[in-house]
Structure formats: structure tokens, C-alpha cells
DOMAR-146784 format. One line per field, with one value per residue (C-alpha): z, y, x. Coordinates in nm, 3 decimals. Example, Ala and Ser with C-alpha at 12.3 -4.5 7.8 and 13.67 -1.06 7.14 Angstrom:
2
z	[0.780,0.714];
y	[-0.450,-0.106];
x	[1.230,1.367];
***
This chain:
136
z	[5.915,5.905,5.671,5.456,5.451,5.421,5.064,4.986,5.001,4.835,4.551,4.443,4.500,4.241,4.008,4.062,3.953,3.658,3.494,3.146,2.864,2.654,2.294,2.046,1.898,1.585,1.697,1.610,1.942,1.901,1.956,1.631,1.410,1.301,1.288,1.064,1.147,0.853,0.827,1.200,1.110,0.903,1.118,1.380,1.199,1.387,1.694,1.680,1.722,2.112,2.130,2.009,1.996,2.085,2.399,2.648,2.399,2.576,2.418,2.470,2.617,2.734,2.517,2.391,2.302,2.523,2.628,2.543,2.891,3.081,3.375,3.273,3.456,3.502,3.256,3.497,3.442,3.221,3.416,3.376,3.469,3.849,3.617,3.389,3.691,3.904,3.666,3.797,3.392,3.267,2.837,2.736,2.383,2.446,2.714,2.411,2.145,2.362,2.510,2.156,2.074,2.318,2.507,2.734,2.809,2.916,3.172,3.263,3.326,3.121,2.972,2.618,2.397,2.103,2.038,1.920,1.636,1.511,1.263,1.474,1.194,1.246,1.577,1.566,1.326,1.540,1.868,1.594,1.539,1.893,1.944,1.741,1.955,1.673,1.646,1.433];
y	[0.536,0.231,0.355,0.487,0.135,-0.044,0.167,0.140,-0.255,-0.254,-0.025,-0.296,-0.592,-0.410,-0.327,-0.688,-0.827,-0.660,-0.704,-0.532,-0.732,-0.549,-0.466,-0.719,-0.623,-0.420,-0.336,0.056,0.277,0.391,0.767,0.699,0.552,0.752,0.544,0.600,0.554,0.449,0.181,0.091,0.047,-0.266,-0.368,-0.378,-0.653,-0.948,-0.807,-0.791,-1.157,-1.024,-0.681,-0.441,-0.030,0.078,0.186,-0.055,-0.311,-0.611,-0.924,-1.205,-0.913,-0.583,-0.304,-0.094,0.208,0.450,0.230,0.490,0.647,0.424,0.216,-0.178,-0.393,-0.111,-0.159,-0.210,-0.549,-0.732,-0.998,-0.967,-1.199,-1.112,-1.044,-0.795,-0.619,-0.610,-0.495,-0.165,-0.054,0.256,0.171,0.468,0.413,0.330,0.036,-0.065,-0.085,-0.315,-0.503,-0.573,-0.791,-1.056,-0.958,-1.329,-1.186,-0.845,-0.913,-1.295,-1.505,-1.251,-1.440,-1.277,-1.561,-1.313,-1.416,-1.076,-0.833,-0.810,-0.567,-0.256,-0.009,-0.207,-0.176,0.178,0.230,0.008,0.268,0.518,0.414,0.380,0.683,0.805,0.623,0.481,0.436,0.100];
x	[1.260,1.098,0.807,1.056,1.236,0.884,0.836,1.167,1.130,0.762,0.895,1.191,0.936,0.707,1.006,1.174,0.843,0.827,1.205,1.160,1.291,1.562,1.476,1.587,1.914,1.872,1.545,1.461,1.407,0.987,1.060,1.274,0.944,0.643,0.354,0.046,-0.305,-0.414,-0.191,-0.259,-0.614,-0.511,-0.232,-0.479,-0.674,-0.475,-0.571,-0.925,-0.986,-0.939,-0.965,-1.195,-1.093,-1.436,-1.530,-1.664,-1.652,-1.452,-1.391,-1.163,-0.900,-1.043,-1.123,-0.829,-1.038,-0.816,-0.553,-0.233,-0.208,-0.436,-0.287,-0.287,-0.583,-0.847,-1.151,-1.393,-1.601,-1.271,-1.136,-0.727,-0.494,-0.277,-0.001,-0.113,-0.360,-0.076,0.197,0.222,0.252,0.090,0.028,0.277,0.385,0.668,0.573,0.265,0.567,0.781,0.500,0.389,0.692,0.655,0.349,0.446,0.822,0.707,0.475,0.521,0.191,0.008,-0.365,-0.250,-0.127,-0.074,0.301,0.425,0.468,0.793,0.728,0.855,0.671,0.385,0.356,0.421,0.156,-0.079,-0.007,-0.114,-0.459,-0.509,-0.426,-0.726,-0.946,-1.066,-1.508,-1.471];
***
């Protein structure tokens, strides 16, 4: 019983530390966008001053050359912030369309200063090209 109530307690520490943000009002739910590749290939431009999408290519943020699916804070040899590495998050679609907003209001003392991409077909098209695991 005690285990159970030692989980129970680690599982809403981990949850309370991580309080999603709610979508901005108006904003378009991602499973209702289809995002393009080829138009996430130049939406991606403003991210490459950090990020690079090939693999093991780190920069100032960490590769995101597989990142849909991957759990936050694990390219090995990138040195992430507590918040991000400790996050708990898995970079589902989804979670990469919301974080994308306001990458500083979804996970709180995150190193990413990027301020956010309002554009929701944007960012849908960004997941896109990602998706592709892209070679340049």
C-alpha cells in the first residue's frame, strides 16, 4: 500500500510539474491541420539557427532529426536544460504543435528562447518535414 501511495504521489509531482498550457482560443486542434513537407522545409528555416534535422548533428539545441516519437532530453552528448530533460514529454505531434507556440510556457525554465510560432499551419507543416527525417 505504501508503494502504491509512493507512485501515486511521484506520478502527480511529475504531472504537477509539467501543467500543460491550454491552446490559445481560436487556435485550430492539430489532428484538424494537414501539414506539408514541403512547406515545412521552409518553415523550418527560423529554426535552424539552433537546430539542425540531421542526425547527430547538434547545435545550439539538439538535433531534431527523429524527434516525432522520441522522449524529450535523450540525444546523448546535448546538454538540456533540468526542465526540458526532466519533462517527462514524449515529442508526439501533438505535444511538438503545442510546444511550438510558446516553447517558454510549455515546459517552464526550458534553455529554448525561440518565442513561438503562431502560425498553427506552419507549425503543422514544420512537424511534417520532420517527419521525413529530412537529410538537409
Amino acid at each position: 500500500m505504501i508503494r502504491f501511495a509512493l507512485a501515486t504521489v511521484a506520478v502527480l509531482t511529475a504531472t504537477a510539474a509539467l501543467a500543460v498550457p491550454p491552446l490559445p482560443p481560436g487556435t485550430p486542434a492539430f489532428a484538424s491541420l494537414k501539414g506539408d513537407p514541403v512547406a515545412g522545409k521552409t518553415d523550418f528555416t527560423v529554426c535552424k539557427t539552433c537546430h539542425s534535422a540531421l542526425a547527430g548533428q547538434n547545435r545550439i539545441g539538439p538535433s531534431l532529426h527523429g524527434v516525432v516519437g522520441r522522449k524529450a532530453g535523450t540525444i546523448p552528448g546535448f546538454t538540456y536544460s533540468a526542465a526540458n530533460k526532466n519533462s517527462g514529454i514524449t515529442w508526439t505531434e501533438p505535444v511538438i504543435y503545442q510546444y511550438l507556440i510558446s516553447p517558454q510556457a510549455y515546459v517552464p525554465g526550458t534553455k529554448m528562447t525561440y518565442p513561438g510560432q503562431k502560425d498553427a499551419q506552419k507549425r503543422a507543416n514544420i512537424i511534417a518535414y520532420l517527419k521525413t527525417n529530412p537529410t538537409s
